[in-house]
PAZARO-916415 format. One record per residue (C-alpha): x, y, z; residue in one letter. Coordinates in steps of 0.001 Angstrom, whole numbers, plus 500000, padded with zeros to 6 digits. Example, Ala and Ser with C-alpha at 12.3 -4.5 7.8 and 13.67 -1.06 7.14 Angstrom:
BEGIN
512300495500507800a;513670498940507140s;
***
This chain:
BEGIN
417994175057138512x;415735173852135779x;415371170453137287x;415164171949140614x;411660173661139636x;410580170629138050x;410787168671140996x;409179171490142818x;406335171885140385x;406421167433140746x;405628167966144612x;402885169938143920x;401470167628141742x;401603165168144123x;400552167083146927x;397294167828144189x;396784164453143525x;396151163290147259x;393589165962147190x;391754164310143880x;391810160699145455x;390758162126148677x;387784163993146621x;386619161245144938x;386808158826147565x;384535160869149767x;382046161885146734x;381462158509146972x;380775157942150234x;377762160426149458x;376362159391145166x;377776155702145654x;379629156630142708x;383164156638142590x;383879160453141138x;382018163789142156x;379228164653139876x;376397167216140641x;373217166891140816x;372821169412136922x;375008166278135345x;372952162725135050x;374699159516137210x;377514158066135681x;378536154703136732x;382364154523136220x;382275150801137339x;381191149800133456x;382631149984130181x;380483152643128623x;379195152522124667x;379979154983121849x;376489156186122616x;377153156665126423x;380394158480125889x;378138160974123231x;375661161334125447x;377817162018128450x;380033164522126394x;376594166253125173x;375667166496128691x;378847167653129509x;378968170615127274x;374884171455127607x;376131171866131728x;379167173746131379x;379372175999128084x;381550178073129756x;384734175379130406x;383577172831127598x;383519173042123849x;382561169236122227x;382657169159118695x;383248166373115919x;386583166762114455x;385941164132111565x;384319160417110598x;385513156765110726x;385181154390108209x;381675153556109251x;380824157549109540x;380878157923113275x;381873161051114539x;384766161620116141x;384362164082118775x;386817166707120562x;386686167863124044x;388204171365124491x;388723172511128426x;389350176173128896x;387659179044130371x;386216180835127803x;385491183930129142x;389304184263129322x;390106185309125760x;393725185550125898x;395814183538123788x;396486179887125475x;399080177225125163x;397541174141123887x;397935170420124953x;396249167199123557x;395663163859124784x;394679161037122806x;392325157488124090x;391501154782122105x;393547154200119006x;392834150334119678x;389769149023119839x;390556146152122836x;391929149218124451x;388433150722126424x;390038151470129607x;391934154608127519x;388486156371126761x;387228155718130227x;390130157494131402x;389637160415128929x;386216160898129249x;386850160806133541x;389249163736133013x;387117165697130848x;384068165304133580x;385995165720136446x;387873168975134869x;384453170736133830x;382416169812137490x;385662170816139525x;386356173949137729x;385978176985139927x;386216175003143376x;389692173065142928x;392367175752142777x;394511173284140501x;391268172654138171x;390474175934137942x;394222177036137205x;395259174741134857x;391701176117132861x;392385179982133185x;396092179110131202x;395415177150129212x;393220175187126506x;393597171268126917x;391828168838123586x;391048165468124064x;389661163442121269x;388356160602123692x;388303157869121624x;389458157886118336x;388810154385117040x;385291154833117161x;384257151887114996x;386007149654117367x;383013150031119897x;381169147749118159x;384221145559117138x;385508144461120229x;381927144226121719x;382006141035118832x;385836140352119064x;387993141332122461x;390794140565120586x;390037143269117875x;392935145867117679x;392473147119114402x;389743149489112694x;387189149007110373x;388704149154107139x;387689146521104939x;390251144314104258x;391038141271102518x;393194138829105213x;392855135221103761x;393816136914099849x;390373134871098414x;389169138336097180x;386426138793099421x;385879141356102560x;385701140566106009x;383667137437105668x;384830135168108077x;385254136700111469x;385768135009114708x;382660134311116604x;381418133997120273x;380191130457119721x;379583129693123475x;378229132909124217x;380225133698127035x;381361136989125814x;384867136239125151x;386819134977121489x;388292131702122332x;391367130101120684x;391358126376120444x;394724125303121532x;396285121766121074x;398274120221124472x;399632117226123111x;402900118438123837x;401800120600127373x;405620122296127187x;404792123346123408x;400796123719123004x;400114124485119770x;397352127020117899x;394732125521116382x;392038127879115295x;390180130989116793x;386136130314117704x;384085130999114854x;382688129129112079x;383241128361108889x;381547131045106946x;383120130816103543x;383349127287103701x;387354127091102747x;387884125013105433x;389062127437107841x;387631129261110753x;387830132684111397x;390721133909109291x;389142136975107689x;388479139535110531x;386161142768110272x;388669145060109331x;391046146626109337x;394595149273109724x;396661149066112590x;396230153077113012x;398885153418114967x;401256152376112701x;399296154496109743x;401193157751110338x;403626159212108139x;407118159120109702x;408666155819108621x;405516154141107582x;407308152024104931x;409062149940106695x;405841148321108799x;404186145251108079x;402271145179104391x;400411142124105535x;397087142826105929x;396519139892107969x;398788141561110452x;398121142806114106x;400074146039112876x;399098146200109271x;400085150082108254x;397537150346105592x;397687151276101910x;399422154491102484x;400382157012104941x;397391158767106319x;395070156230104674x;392383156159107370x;390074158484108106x;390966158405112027x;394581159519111574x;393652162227108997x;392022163431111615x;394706163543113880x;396612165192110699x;394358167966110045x;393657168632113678x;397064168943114855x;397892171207111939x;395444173652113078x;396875174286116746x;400541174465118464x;400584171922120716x;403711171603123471x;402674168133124291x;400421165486123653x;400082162097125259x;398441159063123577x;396902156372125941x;396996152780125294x;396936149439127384x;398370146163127497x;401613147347129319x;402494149554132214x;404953152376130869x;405553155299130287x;407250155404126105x;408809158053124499x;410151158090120547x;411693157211118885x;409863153961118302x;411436153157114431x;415086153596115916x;417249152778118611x;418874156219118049x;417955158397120432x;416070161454120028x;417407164984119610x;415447165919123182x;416421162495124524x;417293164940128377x;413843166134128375x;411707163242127021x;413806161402130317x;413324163816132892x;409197164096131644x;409185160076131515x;410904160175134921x;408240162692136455x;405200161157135023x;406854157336136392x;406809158886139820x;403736160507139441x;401525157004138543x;403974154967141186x;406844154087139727x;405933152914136346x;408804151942134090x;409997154150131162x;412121154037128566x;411813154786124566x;409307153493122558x;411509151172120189x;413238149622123524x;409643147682123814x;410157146553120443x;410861148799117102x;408027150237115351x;407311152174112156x;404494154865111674x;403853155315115250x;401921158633116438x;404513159601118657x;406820159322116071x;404906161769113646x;403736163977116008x;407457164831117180x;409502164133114395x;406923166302111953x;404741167950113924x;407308169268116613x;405198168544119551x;406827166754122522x;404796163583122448x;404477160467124654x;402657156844124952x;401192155970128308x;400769152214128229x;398083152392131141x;397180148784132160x;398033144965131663x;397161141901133746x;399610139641132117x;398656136880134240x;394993136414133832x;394449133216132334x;391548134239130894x;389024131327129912x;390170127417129328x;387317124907128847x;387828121480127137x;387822121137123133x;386361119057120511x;389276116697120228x;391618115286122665x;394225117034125045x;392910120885123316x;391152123669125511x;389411127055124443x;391323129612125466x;390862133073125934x;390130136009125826x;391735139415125360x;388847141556127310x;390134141141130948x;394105141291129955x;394504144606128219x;391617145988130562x;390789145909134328x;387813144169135645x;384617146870135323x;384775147313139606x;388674148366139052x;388175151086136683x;388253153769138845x;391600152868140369x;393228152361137067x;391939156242136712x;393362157368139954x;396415156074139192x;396263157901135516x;394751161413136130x;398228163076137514x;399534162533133795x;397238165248132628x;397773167766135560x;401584167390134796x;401804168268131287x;398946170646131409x;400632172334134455x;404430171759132382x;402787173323129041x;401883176455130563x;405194176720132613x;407168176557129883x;405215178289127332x;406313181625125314x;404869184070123134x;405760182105119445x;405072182900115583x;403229180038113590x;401439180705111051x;399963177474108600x;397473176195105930x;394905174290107372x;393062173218104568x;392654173774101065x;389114172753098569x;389488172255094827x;386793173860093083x;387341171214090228x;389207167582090045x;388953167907085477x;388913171440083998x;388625171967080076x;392117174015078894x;391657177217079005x;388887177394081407x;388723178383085254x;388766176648088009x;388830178148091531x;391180177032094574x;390079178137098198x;392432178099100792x;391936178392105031x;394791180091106745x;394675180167110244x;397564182450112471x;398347180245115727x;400726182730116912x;400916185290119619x;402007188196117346x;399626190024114099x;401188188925111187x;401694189687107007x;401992186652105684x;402801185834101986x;400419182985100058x;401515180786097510x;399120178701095309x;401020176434093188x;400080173391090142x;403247171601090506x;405940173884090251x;404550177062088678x;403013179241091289x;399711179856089676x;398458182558092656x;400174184929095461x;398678187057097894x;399862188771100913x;397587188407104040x;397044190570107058x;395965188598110289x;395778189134113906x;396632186605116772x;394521183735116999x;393002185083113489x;391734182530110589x;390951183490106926x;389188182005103736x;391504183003100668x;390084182095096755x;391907182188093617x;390923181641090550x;393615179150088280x;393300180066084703x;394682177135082469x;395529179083079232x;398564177875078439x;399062174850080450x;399708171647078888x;396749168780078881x;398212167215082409x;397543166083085658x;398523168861088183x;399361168545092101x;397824171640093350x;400053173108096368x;399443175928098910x;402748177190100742x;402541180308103458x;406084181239103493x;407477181153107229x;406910184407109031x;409902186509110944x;410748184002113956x;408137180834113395x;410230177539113644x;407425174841113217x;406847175169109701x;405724171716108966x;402025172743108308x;403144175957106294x;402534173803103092x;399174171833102268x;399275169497099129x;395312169641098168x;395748166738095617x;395594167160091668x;393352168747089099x;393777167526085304x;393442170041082710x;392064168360079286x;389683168385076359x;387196170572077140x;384185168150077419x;386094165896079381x;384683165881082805x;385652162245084151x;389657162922083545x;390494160122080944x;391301162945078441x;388853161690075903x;385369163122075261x;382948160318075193x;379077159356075838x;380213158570079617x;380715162302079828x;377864163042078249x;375714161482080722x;377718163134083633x;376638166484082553x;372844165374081819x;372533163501084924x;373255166521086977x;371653169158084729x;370028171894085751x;371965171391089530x;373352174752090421x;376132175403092742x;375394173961096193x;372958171368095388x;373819167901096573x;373950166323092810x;376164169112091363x;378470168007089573x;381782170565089568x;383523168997086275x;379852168965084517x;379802172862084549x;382187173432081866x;382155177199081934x;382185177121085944x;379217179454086107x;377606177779088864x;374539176304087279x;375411172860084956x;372885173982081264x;372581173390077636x;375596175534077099x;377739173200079070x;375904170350077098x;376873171993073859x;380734172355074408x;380840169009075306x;379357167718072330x;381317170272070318x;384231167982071114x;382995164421071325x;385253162139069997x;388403164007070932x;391000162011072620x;394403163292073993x;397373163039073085x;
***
């Protein structure tokens, strides 16, 4: 019976999808635009590959036009301190509490054609709400996020390098201690990155060097790139077994959760409960579920198929199968998000021409070509975008349409982020911890707070909050009678009656050090260095930019002579 309605809820999809193709294709006939856009929205040509500026600007627009269906906000930075923005699609005059999905573009930066199919979706759901039935549906029941493009430095990088996967984390490739000096270079101008490949042997050609110059003068070209972490392999469900090389395509990083981007993704998901979420990416045609680490198969291995199977059908028979069946994987999204984050979570490899040879021009030296580049083989030609995003669009109909069929009233209740008032605090002296609770669920709920440094719970309060219902909680650590340490400050909401996705019940804010009073750099010794922390921000009070919370000793909010004084009253003290 079950698979019965899915394959009657499938036909209607279908029978929906005709309609958008059919809309588009005559909105076209009239703007000479392929996609319907009125006249309160500016032109957007889909028929390029738009800039991080375009997308921000579009998004703006999008949001200025229709406040009603669409929320854009910045859910975090990149390395380079670009914002990272969120699309939510809902109708907000319908107050009622939602199910959520969330869809994912552009965790690679030679992966465009993912945000131009995220940012389509967004457009076309906000101009279409209210006149297509499905549209306007699919926004009454429900609240879809889309972070559109979530390597955001990689805008800029592949407009340099198409072969750029990575992001823009400094990194060290060639081991000579310095950053990102030598990347490849578009020599020739002809807006690809060349390899130079040797044909001596035309059966075995053989790599020579990528296009670029010699910029550190080690005698080798290009082997330093701009960046970076493989962020799809930065997530923290079997991380440690990918590739520590930072020279690698899938380098993991320096730890779990080390990049900005994917703390994003952390922090974000932890604040909603999400049924499913897709990631988009390109260079392949499928559709992938997890796991990608294993060839085990997963505990919902019957409805990650019969999904898989709907959404192949859906974008004309694309292949599926799981993730690690491609090749095996560690730190993948999908894996995090369903083995942690309990969300039913999928990879949509949207586009590959495998066969496009790409450039080849004769060398420098006998029998070798350029060769290249990536731009044109993990991403249609500009004039086919818009039927790579026909082909795409069903996907988030489906599981928008398959999260609110199968969504019921749950309990979740979690910490969504915690701020230290103080990294060093003298012994004996105050420091305050401020915690965000936020109740996801369906249901009011008294919940019971725990605030712990390591394993002695230092706080507990029980909290009152309706549906849908967030709260700011402080408490105040006093360290009289803890030991001069370094302490990993923990928040735990204990599960409610009923919740069963507890993974963002506990939030590990990092450590605060209790020492020498004085100390306010953490080495536990008292020392001029500490001296000039507390001058150089004296006289800041709470709030101001240059306040310094380890200078004010006493934590009264305003760094003065009295914090001075203590200070000195224990220079020279060194623990143990």
């Amino acid at each position: 019976m079950k698979r019965a309605a899915s394959l009657f809820c499938l036909a209607l999809l279908l029978a929906g999808t005709l309609w958008v193709k059919a809309n588009m294709r005559s909105a076209s006939a009239t703007t000479g635009v392929e996609g319907y856009l009125p006249a309160s929205l500016p032109p957007i040509d889909w028929t390029h590959y738009h800039s991080y500026s375009e997308v921000v600007a579009i998004l703006f627009a999008l949001n200025e036009t229709y406040p009603g269906v669409v929320d854009v906000f910045s859910v975090g930075k990149s390395i380079l301190g670009l914002d990272i923005y969120c699309v939510r699609l809902t109708n907000e005059s319908n107050r009622m509490s939602k199910p959520e999905v969330f869809f994912v573009g552009y965790h690679h930066a030679r992966e465009p054609i993912t945000y131009e199919l995220t940012l389509y979706f967004a457009v076309y759901a906000a101009t279409n709400f209210g006149s297509n039935a499905t549209i306007t549906s699919l926004l009454n029941r429900s609240e879809i996020y889309i972070i559109v493009a979530l390597n955001v430095d990689g805008f800029d990088l592949f407009a340099h390098n198409d072969w750029q996967r990575k992001n823009a984390q400094p990194s060290d490739e060639d081991g000579d201690g310095r950053l990102d000096e030598d990347p490849p270079e578009d020599e020739n101008g002809n807006g690809f990155i060349e390899q130079l490949m040797d044909y001596t042997n035309p059966l075995n050609p053989q790599f020579i060097r990528w296009e670029g110059q010699d910029n550190d003068s080690d005698g080798q070209y290009a082997e330093d790139w701009i960046g970076g972490v493989d962020l799809n392999r930065n997530y923290n469900y079997s991380w440690a077994a990918g590739s520590a090389n930072p020279g690698s395509e899938t380098y993991r990083g320096t730890a779990p959760f080390s990049e900005p981007e994917t703390q994003v993704v952390r922090d974000f998901v932890r604040e909603h409960h999400f049924t499913y979420a897709v990631s988009f990416h390109s260079g392949a045609e499928l559709v992938l579920y997890p796991w990608g680490y294993t060839y085990a198969p997963p505990p919902d291995v019957a409805r990650f198929i019969e999904v898989s199977q709907d959404l192949s059908t859906l974008t004309g028979g694309t292949t599926y199968e799981q993730s690690s069946s491609l090749y095996p994987s560690y730190g993948l999204w999908d894996d995090w998000m369903y083995g942690v984050a309990g969300v039913y979570a999928l990879t949509c490899e949207i586009f590959t021409n495998d066969t496009y040879p790409g450039e080849s021009v004769p060398g420098p030296y006998p029998h070798t070509y350029w060769e290249g580049g990536m731009k044109y083989w993990f991403n249609p030609f500009p004039h086919s975008i818009p039927a790579s995003i026909n082909r795409w669009l069903p996907v988030f109909f489906y599981l928008t349409n398959r999260t609110i069929s199968e969504s019921t009233p749950f309990h979740d209740v979690c910490v969504s982020s915690v701020e230290l008032g103080k990294t060093v605090v003298g012994q004996g002296y105050l420091t305050k911890i401020n915690a965000s609770i936020k109740n996801k669920g369906f249901f009011a709920e008294n919940l019971t707070l725990k605030v712990y440094a390591n394993s002695a719970v230092i706080h507990t309060q029980i909290i009152s909050l309706d549906a849908g219902e967030s709260a700011k909680i402080a408490s105040t650590w006093n360290t009289t009678g803890f030991a001069k340490a370094k302490y990993t400050i923990g928040v735990y909401a204990l599960p409610v009656s009923g919740e069963t996705r507890t993974f963002d019940n506990t939030f590990v804010a990092g450590s605060v050090t209790v020492s020498i009073i004085g100390d306010v750099d953490g080495d536990f010794d008292v020392d001029i260095f500490d001296v000039v922390k507390i001058t150089g921000a004296y006289g800041k009070k709470r709030g101001d930019l240059a306040y310094n919370p380890n200078a004010d000793i006493d934590d009264s909010g305003l760094i003065n002579i009295f914090d001075v004084v203590m200070c000195t009253g224990h220079y020279g003290q060194k623990y143990p």
